[in-house]
N, C-alpha and C positions, 0 to 999 in steps of 0.2 A: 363276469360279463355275459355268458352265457344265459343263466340265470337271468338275467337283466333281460336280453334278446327274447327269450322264451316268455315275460313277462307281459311286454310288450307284444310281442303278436297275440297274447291272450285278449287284452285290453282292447286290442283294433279287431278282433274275429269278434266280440262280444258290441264292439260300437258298432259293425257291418248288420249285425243281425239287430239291434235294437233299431236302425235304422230300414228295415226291413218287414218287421214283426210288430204290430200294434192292437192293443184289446183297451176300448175305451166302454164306460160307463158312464152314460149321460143321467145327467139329473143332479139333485142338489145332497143325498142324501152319501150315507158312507160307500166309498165304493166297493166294488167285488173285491174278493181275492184276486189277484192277477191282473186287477185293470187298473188304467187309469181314468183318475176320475172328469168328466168333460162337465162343465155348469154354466150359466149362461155369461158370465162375466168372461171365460177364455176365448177370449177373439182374437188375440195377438198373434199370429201366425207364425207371422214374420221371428217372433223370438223364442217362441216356445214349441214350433215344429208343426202346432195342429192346434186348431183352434175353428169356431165361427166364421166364418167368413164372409166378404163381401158387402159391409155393415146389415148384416142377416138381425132382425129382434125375435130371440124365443125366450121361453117360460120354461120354466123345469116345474112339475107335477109330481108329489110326493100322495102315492096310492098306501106304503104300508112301508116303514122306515126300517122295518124286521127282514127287509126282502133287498137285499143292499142290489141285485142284480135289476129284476124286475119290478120292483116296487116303488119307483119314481120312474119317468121318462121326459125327455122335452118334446114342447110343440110350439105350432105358430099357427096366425091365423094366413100367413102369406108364405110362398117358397123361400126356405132356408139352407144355406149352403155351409158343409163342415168338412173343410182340407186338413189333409197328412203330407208334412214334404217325405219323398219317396224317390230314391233313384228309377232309373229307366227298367221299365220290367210289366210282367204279368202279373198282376194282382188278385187274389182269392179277398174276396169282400163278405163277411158276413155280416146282415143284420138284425138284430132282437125288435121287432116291429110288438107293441099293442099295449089293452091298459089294462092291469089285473081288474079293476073295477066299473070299462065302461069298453065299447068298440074305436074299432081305428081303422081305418083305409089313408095307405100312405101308397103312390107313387115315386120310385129314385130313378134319376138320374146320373152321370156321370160327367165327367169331362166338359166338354160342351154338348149335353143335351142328350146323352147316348139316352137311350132307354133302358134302362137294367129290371126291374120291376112295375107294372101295371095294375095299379087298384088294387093293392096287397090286402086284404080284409082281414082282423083279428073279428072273432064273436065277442060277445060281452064276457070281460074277467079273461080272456086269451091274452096269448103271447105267441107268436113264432119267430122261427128263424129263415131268415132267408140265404143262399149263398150267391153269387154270381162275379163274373171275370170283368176287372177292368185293363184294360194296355195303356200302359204310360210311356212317353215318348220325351225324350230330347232333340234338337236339331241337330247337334254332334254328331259326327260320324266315324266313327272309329276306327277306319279307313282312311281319315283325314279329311280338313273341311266340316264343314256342315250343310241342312238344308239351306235355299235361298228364298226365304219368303218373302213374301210381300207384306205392306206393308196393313194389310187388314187380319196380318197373322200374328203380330206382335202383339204380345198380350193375351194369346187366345190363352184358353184354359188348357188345349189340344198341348200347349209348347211349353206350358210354366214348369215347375218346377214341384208342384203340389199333385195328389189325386185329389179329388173338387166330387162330393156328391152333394146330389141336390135332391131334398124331400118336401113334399108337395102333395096335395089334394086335401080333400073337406077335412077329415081329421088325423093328421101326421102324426105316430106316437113312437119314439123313439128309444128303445131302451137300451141299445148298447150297438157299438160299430167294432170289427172285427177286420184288420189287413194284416194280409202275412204276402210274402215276394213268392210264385212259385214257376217253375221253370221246367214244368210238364206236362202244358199246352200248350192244345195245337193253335197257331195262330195263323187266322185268315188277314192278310194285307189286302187293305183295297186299294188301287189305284182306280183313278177318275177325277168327274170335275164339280160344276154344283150341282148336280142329280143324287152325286153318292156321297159328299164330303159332309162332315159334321158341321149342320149348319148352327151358326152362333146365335142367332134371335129369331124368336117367334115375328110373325107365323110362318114362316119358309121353314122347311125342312125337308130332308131326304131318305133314302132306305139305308144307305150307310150307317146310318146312327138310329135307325131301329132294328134293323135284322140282332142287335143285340138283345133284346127281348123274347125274340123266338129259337135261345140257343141256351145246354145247360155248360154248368162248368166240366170243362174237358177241352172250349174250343175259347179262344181269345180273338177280338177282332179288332184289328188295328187303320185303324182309316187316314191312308195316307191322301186320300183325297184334297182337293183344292178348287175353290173354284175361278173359273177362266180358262182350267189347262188343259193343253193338247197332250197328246204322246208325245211329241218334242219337247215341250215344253217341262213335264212332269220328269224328261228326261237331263231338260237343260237346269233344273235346278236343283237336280242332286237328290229328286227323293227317289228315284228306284235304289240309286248308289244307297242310302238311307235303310231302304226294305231290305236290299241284298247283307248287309251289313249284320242287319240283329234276325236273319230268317236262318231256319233252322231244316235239315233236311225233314221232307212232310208236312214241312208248313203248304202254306196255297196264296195263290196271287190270284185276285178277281181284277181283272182291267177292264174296263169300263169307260171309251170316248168314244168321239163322233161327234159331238154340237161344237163344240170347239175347231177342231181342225176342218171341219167341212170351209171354213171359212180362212182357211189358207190356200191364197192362190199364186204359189211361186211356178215355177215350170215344172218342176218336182213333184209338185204337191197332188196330190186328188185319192181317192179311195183305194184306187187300185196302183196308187206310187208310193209315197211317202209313210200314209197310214198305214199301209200292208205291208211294205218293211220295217215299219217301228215297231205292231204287233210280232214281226217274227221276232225281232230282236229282244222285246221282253220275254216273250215266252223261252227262247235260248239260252237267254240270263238264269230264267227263274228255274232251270233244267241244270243248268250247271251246278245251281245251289241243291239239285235235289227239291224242290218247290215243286208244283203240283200249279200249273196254269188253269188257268178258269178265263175263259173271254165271253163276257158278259152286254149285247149288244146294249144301243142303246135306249132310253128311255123313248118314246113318241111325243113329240110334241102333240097339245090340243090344237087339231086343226080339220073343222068339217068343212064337208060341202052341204051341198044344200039337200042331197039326199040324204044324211044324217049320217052319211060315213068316214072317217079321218081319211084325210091327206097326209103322205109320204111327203115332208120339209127337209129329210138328211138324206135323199139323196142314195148313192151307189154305198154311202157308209155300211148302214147295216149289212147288205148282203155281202161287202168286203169282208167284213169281222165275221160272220158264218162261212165263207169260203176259205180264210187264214184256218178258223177250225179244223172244218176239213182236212184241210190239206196237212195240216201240222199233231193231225190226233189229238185236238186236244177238247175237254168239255166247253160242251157249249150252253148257255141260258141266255136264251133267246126272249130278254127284257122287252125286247123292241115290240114283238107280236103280242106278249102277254099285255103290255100297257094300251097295246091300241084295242084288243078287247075288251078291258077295262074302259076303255074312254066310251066307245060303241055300247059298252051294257050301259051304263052311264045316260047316255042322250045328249047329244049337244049344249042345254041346257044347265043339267043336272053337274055333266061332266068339272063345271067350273068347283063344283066343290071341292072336287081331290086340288087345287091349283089355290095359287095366292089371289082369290076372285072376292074382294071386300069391297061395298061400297063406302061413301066418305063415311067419315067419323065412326067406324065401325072399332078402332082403337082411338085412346088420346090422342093429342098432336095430329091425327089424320086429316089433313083437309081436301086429300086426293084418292079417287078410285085410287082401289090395287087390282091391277088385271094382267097379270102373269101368266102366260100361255105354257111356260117352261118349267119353272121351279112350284114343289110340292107344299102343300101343307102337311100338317100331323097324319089327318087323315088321307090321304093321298100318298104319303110315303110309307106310310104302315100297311097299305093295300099293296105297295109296290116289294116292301118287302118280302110279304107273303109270296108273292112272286119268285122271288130269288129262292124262298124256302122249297117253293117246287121243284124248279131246276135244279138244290142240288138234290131232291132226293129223284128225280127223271132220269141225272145220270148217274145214280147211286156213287156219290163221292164218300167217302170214308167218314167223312164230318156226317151225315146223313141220320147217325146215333145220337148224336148231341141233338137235334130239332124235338123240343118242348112240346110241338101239338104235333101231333101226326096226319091229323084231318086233313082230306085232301082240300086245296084251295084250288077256287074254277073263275079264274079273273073275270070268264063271262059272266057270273052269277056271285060280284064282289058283297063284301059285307054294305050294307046301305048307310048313308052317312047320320042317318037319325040316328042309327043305335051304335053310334061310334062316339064314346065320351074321352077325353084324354085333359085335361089340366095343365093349360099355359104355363109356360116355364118361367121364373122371373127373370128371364133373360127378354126383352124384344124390342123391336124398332120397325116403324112404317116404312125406311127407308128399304131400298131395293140392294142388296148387297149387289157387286160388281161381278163380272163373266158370271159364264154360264157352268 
């Protein structure tokens, strides 16, 4: 029996890691040593753990049949998506991007939308490797219960059961996907609402799920974000319980509201009542766990006047959430000044670019303006990200090593939106998702 016992936990430490640990070889030809082989016929997900996804069409491309690693890749001419089912964890992603015989520029994705790589370029006859962190999540909580989401959350990509990349732009060339579980990063949690949460479909989108582009591996970021919620609220459904659950001493909590709650008017409620003790209270939380708080004002609405300068729409919000700072030592990024700079360098005009500002038919289906004064687009969130990249290196946070570009960013003097390219996701919809 012993024997037998001993047998047994070998069989289950060996199925833990195989379900952990993944080195695939795309294309049609023989695979590598050590991989498995991925060819366009594996879509089945569902039964074989990883596969194609999302009825995704690609090509596998045989360059030199002698090169079992590099020497075929797949492509498409449209974005294609290829999940691994994977318990809840941090992920180390690598990818073999190019064509031994021609160039490739591939953009990846993650999740719902993260950004992990931008315009990856191979030269003619290259290959590289890229690495970068994905955070996979369940709703579970292992404390008991789970989150409470709603119901625009079921089925996100954010809560399935898969990690989900997606590769895209002119020529996607893919020679090999690499996941291994690892559990020695640092991971940044975001709480907030639809400013920072991973937004599901183009064209809206937030800095939450870009700032993962301007970080290397060492830091993970996890976006508990949602949109609609308040600090109550984020609290009434069980996602801080969620954060506090898998957070690890030296992680960080970035919170992030204000559009939401301004619009709570109980007796209770207002900037300087309800809001200013739910930030102390997360911050408390996130200190017991040994967490590292970050209170992160909030975004500016587009709103001028007539002399071409924004107006203040949130109210006592923001200078609440820089006063909690204060008073509580904790860092501050101060999103709120840097974005109304940005809007002001911008011009009242111009400014509609960073924003969901589409005339009709500018998508299918579209038969109505999009004129969103609140939520971002690609280019508008990726400006706002940069933003948070300053802040944390303004308060020199430890994370501050992991930031990719170092160049100082001057909201007032943002990138211009002509020389901003980024390649639609094939995820989108003209409808308005719901809260803010």
């Amino acid at each position: 029996m012993p024997f037998l016992c001993s047998a047994s936990i070998a069989v289950n430490a060996f199925a833990q890691e195989a379900q952990t640990k993944f080195k695939f070889d795309f294309g049609s030809g023989e695979a590598a040593k050590g991989y498995t082989k991925v060819t366009p016929q594996d879509t089945s997900v569902a039964t074989k753990g990883y596969g194609f996804d999302f009825g995704s069409k690609v090509t596998a491309v045989t360059r030199d049949a002698k090169k079992s690693l590099t020497g075929d890749y797949i492509t498409a001419d449209k974005p294609f998506y290829f999940s691994v089912n994977v318990p809840e964890g941090n992920y180390k992603v690598t990818v073999t991007l190019g064509d031994i015989k021609g160039e490739s520029t591939t953009t990846v994705r993650a999740e719902s939308r993260r950004l992990m790589l931008e315009k990856a370029v191979t030269g003619n006859g290259d290959t590289k490797k890229y690495t970068f962190i994905v955070n996979i999540r369940k709703p579970q909580i292992s404390t008991g219960g789970e989150v409470k989401r709603n119901a625009r959350e079921i089925g996100k990509y954010d809560w399935d059961d898969k990690l989900t990349l997606e590769f895209n732009d002119s020529h996607p060339c893919v020679d090999a996907v690499e996941v291994e579980k690892v559990d020695d990063q640092i991971t940044i949690f975001l709480a907030g609402n639809s400013t920072v949460v991973d937004q599901d479909e183009e064209p809206w989108c937030a800095w939450g799920q870009m700032i993962t582009r301007f970080l290397k591996p060492g830091v993970a970021v996890a976006d508990h974000a949602e949109s609609g919620l308040t600090l109550g609220s984020f609290l009434g459904s069980h996602r801080l319980d969620k954060v506090l659950s898998v957070a690890k001493p030296g992680d960080y909590l970035f919170i992030e509201f204000g559009h939401n709650d301004q619009k709570e008017k109980g007796p209770n409620d207002g900037a300087y009542k309800s809001y200013t003790e739910r930030f102390k209270l997360f911050i408390n939380r996130a200190r017991e766990k040994q967490m590292i708080p970050v209170i992160v004002t909030s975004t500016a609405r587009r709103n001028f006047n007539d002399s071409g300068h924004t107006i203040n729409n949130l109210g006592d919000y923001p200078d609440a959430a820089r006063k909690v700072a204060k008073d509580m030592n904790v860092a501050l990024i101060d999103v709120n000044a840097m974005t109304t700079k940005f809007y002001e360098a911008l011009g009242k005009d111009n400014s509609t670019k960073a924003f969901v500002h589409y005339p009709a038919n500018t998508f299918p289906g579209q038969t109505k303006a999009l004129a969103d004064n609140t939520h971002f687009n690609s280019y508008g969130a990726y400006e706002i990200a940069k933003c948070v990249m300053e802040g944390i290196k303004s308060n020199h946070l430890g994370i501050e090593k992991f930031i990719i570009d170092k160049t100082t960013f001057d909201p007032s003097h943002p990138d211009t939106v002509e020389n901003f390219s980024l390649p639609m996701s094939g995820k989108w919809s003209v409808e308005k998702p719901a809260g803010n």
